[in-house]
MARVO-754662 format. One record per residue: x, y, z of N, C-alpha, C in turn. Coordinates in steps of 0.2 Angstrom, whole numbers, plus 5000, padded with zeros to 4 digits. Layout:
N
XYZXYZXYZ/...
REM end
This chain:
505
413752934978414352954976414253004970/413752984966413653044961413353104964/412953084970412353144970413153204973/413653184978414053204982414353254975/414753214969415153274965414653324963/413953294960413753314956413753404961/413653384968413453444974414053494972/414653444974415253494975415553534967/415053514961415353564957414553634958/414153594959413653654960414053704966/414253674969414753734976415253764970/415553744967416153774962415753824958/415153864958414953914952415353964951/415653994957415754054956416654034954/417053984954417753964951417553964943/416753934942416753934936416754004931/416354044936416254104934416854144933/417354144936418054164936418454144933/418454084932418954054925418654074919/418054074920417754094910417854154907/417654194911417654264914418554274912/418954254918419654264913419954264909/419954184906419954164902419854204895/419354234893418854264888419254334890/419354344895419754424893420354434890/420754364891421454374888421454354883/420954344877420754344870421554324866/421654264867422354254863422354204857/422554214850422654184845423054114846/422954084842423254024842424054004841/424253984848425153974847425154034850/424954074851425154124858424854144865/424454084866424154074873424454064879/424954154879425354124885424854154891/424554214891424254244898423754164900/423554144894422854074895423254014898/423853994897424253934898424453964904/424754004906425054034913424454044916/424054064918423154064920423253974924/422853944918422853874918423053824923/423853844922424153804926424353814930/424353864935424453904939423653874945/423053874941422553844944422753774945/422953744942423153664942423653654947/423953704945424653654951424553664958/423953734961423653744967423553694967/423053644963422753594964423153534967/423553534966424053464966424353454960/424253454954424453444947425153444946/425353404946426053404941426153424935/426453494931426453514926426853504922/426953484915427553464911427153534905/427753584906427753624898428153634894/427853674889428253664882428053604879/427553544878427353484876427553484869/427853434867428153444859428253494857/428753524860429153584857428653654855/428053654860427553714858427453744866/427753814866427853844872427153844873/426653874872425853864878425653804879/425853734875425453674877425753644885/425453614889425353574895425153524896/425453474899425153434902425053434911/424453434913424353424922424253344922/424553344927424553254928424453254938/423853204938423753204945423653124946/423853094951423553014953423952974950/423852904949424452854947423852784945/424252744942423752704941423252694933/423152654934422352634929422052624932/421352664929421252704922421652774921/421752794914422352854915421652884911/421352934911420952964908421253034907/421153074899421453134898420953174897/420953244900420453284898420553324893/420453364890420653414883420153454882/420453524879419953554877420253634873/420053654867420353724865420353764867/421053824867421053884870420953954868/421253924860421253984856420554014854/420754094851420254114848420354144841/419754184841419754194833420054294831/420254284825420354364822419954414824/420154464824419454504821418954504826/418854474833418154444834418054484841/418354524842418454564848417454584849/417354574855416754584857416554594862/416154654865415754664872415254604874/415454544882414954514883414554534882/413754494882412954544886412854594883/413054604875412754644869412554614864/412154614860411954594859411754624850/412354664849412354684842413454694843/413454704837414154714835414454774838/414754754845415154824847415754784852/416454804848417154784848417354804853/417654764860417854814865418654834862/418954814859419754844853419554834847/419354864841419254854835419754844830/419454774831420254724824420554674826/420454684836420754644839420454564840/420754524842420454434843420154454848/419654414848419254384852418854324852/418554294857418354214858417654214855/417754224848417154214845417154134843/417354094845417254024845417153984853/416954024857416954004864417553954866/418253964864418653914868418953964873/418253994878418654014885418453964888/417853934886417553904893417653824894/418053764888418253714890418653684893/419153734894419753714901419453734909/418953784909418853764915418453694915/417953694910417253634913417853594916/418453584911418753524914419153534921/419453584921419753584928419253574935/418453584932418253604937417753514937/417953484934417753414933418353374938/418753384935419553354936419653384945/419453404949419653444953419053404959/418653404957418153364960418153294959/418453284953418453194953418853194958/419653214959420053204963419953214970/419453234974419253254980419053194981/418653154975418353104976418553014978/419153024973419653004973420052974979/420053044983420453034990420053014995/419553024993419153014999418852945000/418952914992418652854992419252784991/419652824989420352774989420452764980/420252774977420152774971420652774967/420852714964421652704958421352734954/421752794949421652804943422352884943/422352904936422852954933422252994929/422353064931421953124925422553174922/422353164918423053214913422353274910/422753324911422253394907422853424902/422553424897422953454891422553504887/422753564885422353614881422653584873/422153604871422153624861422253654858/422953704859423253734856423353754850/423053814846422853824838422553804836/422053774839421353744837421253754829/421153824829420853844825421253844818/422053814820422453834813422653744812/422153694817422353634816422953634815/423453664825424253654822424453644827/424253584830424553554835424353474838/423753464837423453404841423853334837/424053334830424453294828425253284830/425453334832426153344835426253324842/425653314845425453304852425653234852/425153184847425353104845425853094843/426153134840426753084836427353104845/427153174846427553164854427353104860/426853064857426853024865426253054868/425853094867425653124873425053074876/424853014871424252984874424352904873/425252884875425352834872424952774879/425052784884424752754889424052774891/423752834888423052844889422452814889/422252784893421552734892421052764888/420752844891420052864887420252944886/419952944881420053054879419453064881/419053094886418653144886418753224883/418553234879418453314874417953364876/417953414877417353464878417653514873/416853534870416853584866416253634864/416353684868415853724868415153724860/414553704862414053714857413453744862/412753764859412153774860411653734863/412053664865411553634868411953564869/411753524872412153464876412153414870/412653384870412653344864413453294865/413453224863414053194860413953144855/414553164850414453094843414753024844/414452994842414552934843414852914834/415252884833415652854827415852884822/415752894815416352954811415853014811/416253054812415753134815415553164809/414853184809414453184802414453264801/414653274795414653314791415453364794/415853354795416453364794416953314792/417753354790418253354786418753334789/419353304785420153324787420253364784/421153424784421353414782422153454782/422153474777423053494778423053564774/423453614779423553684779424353674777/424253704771424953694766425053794765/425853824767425953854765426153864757/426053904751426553914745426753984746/427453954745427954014744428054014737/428354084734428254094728428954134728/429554134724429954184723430254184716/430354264715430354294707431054344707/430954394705431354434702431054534705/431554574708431054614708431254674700/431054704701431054774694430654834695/430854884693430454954690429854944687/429154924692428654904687428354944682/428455014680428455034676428955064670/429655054674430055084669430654994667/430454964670430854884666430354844670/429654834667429154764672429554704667/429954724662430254634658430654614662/430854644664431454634669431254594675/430654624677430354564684430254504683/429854464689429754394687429354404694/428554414691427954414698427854334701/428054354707428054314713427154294714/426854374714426354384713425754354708/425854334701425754334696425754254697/426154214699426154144700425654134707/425654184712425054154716424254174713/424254204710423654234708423454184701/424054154698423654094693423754024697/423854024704423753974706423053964708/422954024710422054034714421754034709/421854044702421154054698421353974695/421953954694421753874692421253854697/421353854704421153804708420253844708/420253894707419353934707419053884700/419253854696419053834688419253754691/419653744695419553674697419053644702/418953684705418253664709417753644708/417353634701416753604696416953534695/417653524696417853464695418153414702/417953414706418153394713417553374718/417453334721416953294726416553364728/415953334730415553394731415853414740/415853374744416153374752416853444749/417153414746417853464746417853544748/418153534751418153614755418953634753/419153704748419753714747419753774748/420153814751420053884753420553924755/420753984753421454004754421454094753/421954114758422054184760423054204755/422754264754423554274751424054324757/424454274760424554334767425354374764/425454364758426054424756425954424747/425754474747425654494741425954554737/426554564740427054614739427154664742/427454724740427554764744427154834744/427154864736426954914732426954914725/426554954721426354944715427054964713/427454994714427955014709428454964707/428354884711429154864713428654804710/428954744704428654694705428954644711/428354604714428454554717428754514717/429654534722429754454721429754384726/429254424729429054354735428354374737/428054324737427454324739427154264740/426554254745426354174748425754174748/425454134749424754094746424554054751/424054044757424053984762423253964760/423353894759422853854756422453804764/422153774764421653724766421353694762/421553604762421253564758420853514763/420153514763419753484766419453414763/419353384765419053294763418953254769/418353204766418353164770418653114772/419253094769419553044773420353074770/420653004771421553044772421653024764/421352964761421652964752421353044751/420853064747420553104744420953184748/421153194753421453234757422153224753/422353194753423053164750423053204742/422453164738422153184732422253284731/421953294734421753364735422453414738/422853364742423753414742424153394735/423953344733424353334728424253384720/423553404719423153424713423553504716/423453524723423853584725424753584723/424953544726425753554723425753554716/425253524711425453534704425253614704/424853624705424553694703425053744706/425153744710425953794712426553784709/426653714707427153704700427053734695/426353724691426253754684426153834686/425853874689425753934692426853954691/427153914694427953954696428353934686/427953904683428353884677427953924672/427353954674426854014669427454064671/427554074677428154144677428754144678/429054104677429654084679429854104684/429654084690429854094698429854004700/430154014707430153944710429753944715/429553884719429053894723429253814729/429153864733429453784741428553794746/428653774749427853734754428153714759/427553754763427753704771427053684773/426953634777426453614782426453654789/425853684788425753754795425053704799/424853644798424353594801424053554798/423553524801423553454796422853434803/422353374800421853344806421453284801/421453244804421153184803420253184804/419953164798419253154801419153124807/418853164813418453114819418253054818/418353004821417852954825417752934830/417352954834417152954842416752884844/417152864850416952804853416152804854/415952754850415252744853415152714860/415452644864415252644871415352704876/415852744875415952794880415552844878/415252864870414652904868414152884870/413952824872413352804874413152804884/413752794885413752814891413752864895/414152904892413952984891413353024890/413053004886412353024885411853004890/411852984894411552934902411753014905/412153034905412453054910412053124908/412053154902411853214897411153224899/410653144901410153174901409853174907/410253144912410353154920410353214921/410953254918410953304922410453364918/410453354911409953414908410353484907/409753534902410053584901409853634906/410353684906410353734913409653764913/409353784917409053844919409053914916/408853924910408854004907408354044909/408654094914408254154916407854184911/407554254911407054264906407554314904/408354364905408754394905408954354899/409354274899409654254896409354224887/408554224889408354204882408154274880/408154354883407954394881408654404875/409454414878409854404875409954364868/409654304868409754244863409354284859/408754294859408154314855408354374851/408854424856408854494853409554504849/409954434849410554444843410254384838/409854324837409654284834409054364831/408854404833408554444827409054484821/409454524829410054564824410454524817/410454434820410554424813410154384807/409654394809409154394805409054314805/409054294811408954214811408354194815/408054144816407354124819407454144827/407254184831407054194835407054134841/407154094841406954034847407354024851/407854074852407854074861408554004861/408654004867409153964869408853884871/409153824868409153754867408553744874/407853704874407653684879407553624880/407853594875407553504875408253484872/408753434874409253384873409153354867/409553364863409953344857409753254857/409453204853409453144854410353134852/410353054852411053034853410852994847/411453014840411552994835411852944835/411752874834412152824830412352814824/413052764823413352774817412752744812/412752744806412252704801412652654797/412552624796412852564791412852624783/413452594781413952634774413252634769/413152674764412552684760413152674754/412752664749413052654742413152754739/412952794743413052894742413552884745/413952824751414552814754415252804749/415052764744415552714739416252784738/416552734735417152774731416752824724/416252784722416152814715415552874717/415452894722415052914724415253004723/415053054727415053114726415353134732/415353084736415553094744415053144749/415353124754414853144761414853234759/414353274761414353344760414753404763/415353374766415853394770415653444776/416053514778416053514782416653534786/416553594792417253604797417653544799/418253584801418753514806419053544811/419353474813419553484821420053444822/420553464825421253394823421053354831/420553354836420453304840420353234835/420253254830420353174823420953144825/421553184825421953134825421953084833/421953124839421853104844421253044845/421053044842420053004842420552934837/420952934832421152864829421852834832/422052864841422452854845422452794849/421852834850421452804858420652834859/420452784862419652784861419252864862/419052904861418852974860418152984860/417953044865417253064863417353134864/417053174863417053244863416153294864/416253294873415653314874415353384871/415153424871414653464865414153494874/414453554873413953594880413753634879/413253674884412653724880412853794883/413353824881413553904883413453954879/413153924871413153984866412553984865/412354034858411754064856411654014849/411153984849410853954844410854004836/411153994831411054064825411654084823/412154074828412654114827413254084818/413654124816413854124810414554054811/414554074816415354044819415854074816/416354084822417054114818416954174818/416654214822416454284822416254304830/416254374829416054394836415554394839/414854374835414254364837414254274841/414954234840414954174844415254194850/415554264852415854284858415154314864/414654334861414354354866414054334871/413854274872413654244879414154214883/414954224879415554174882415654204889/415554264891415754284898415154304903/414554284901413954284903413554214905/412854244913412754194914412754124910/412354124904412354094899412954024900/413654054899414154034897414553994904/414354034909414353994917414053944917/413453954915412753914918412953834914/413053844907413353794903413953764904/414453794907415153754909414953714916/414653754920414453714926414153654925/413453634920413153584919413553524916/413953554910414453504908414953484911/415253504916415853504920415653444925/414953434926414453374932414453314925/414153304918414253254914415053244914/415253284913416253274913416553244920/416353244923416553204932416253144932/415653144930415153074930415353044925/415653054920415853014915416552974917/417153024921417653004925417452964930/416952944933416752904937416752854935/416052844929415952784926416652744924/417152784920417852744917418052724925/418252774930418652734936418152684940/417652664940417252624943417152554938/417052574933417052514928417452494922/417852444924418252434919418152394916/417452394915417352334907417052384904/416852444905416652514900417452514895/418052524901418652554894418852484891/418552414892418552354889418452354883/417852394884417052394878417552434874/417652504878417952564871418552544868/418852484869419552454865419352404861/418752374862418452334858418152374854/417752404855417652454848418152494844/418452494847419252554844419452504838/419752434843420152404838419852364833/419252344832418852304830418252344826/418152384827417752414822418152454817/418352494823418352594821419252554817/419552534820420152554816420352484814/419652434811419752364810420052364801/419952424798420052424790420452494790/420452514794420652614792421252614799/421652624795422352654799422552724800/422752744806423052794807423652824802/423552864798424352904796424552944797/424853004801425153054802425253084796/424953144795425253184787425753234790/426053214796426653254796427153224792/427653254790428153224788428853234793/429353204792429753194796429953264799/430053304795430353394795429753434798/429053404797428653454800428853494806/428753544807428753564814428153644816/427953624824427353664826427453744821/427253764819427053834816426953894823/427553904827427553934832427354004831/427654014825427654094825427054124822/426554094821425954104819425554144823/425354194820424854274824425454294829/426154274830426554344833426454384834/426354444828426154484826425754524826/425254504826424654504830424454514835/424854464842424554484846425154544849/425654564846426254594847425854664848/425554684843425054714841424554744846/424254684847423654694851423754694859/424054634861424254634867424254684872/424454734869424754804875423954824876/423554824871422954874871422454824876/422454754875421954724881422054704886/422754714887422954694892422354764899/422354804897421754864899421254814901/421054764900420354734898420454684901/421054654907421154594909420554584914/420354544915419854524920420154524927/419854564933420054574939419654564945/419654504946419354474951419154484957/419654504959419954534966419654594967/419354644961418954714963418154714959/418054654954417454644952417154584952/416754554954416254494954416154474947/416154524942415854484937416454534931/416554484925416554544920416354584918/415554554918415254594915415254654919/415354654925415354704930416054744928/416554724927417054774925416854824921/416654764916416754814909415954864909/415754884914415154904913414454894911/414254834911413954804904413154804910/412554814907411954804912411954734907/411854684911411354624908410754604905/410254594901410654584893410654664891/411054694886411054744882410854724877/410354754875410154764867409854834866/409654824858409454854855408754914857/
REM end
């Protein structure tokens, strides 16, 4: 039965090619993933899939539901991308096919298909064998702005869900097993600031800078950093800082990220923020309101279904790298002046959790922190692993264009395909053995959430931050749409966009 999928997705390459490949041309920001949602589901419902959209009041989110029964297994995976990241597949230095514009410089083109192309073959399998079970496919919408995945839970989305399988594009095969090491929560807080406007140089007494109160909230918070856990991660962009020098400020915004490892200290960390935007609006006499734009709970990933998974991870192994594809790895691992070693050859071992250390304590300096992910909040729902596949380039900065370049490249097929055969045989294991999703509720409820409870930092009035990169793609949109990927008259994109394989220097 396994050797039968593992064949039928080796038969799907060239779907996988076409979905990554598409995907990665509609280069869409977070909470604007319609050309990627419309795409997606449009595959999925050929397939049989029953679609629900608009999932908790967020126009690109979905759910595909096919089968009946237990196990109900959900697949997940991000779609967005990142600013600024616009990039030429199969190059191998900095050249922007729209300069300015988004692009998948975080590889969230390629996790929706591993799974559709998982999900599609289980179900073959399914019919064939007589198999009870439910697969729900759901993207992760806004990934990057952590502003959706807890909106998803408080909607129900995985209130009957046995097991989360997660895919998430990395450099080489890998899943964690118990609290995910060296990453955060946290909570994306907007402040609004409003003052007074005036003649900045013929009556500035007259104003009341809006400006003037974000800018001494930043340098408090810059002088408060010396003082806060070494892990803490605090970071913030001023996205309106007035209008022109002549006019003082009387609105201006500030959006902060406060990072920590757990939900107190995260708590800790919004709260030291609210004061400091109070004393910053009482330095200038303006007033000051906040909204919640995201939020994400530290991960902790099921150990039995991480352990089982990794059986699976070393079965099937890492892809086959041409001598094209490590000439590529090697030739932007130089550009950016990083170790030269070529694309992953040997599998990631499988980490286990460690018993708490006394550098764990409260009185401690806390863990060294680290990025986030709101599959946190999902992962203290229901039992959660998050597979880790090999489509990128070892070196890369993340959050940039240099993480776009192998996304629409052998490379990034070769890696979704591998993953996509762990991701099927991992739906096997759950629908064949029901003392596995046994094991993962025994661990859930008895270790993982035997002392630490879930809380929701939404608040009642939160709602999805829809409007988010609007603008942006309002923007951008007309110019890529030149760049959509066209299946039907090219085989590859690379082949559209003229690229020879690899392009370097």
């Amino acid at each position: 039965m396994e050797a039968d999928l593992v064949g039928k997705i080796d038969g799907m390459q060239k779907q996988a090619q076409v979905m990554v490949d598409s995907v990665f041309s509609f280069g869409e920001l977070g909470f604007q993933e319609f050309e990627t949602s419309k795409y997606l589901t449009g595959i999925l419902e050929k397939e049989g899939f029953k679609i629900e959209r608009g999932v908790a009041g967020i126009p690109t989110a979905f759910v595909a539901t096919w089968g009946q029964g237990k196990p109900v297994i959900a697949l997940g995976s991000d779609i967005d991308d990142i600013p600024q990241a616009s990039q030429k597949p199969g190059v191998a230095y900095h050249d922007p096919m729209i300069a300015g514009a988004p692009g998948h410089g975080e590889g969230h083109n390629s996790g929706m298909p591993l799974n559709i192309m998982a999900a599609v073959a289980v179900k073959q399998l399914m019919e064939r064998e007589h198999l009870q079970g439910t697969l729900k496919l759901w993207p992760g919408v806004a990934e990057e702005l952590l502003g959706t995945k807890a909106h998803f839970v408080r909607a129900g989305l995985f209130k009957d869900v046995d097991v989360v399988l997660f895919a998430h594009v990395s450099d080489n095969f890998g899943v964690g097993a118990g609290p995910a090491a060296n990453t955060t929560g946290l909570v994306s807080v907007e402040y609004s600031f409003q003052g007074e406007s005036a003649h900045a140089a013929a009556a500035p007494w007259r104003g009341r800078s809006a400006l003037d109160a974000v800018e001494l909230m930043d340098i408090g918070w810059n002088f408060r950093r010396e003082h806060i856990r070494i892990g803490s991660r605090v970071h913030y962009v001023i996205t309106n800082g007035g209008d022109q020098p002549n006019v003082v400020p009387p609105n201006a915004t500030v959006w902060y990220y406060f990072r920590e490892a757990d939900y107190e200290h995260i708590m800790d960390l919004w709260k030291i923020g609210d004061d400091m935007a109070k004393a910053a609006a009482l330095m200038t006499n303006t007033t000051v309101t906040s909204r919640l734009l995201g939020s994400a709970w530290p991960a902790h990933f099921n150990v039995p279904i991480a352990e089982a998974m990794y059986t699976h991870i070393k079965a099937v192994g890492l892809p086959r790298w041409s001598a094209e594809d490590q000439k590529l790895a090697k030739s932007l691992q130089h550009e950016l002046k990083q170790p030269e070693r070529g694309l992953a050859e040997k599998v990631r071992d499988l980490k286990l959790p460690q018993p708490e250390s006394e550098a764990d304590s409260e009185s401690s300096a806390g863990p060294p922190g680290g990025g986030s992910d709101d599959i946190g909040d999902v992962s203290w729902v229901v039992p959660t692993v998050t597979l880790r596949y090999p489509s990128n380039i070892p070196g890369g900065p993340g959050h940039n264009w240099a993480n776009g370049i192998s996304m629409a490249t052998p490379i990034a097929h070769k890696g979704v395909v591998a993953g996509a055969k762990v991701q099927a045989l991992m739906m096997v294991d759950i629908l064949l053995h029901p003392e596995l999703v046994q094991k993962s509720w025994d661990y859930f409820r008895n270790v993982q959430t035997k002392d630490i409870k879930y809380r929701t930092f939404l608040r009642p009035e939160d709602k999805p931050a829809i409007w988010l990169n609007q603008k942006t793609m309002e923007e951008y949109r007309p110019k890529m749409k030149a760049f959509y990927y066209d299946a039907s008259k090219y085989n590859t994109y690379l082949e559209q966009l003229g690229i020879q394989y690899p392009t370097v220097r």
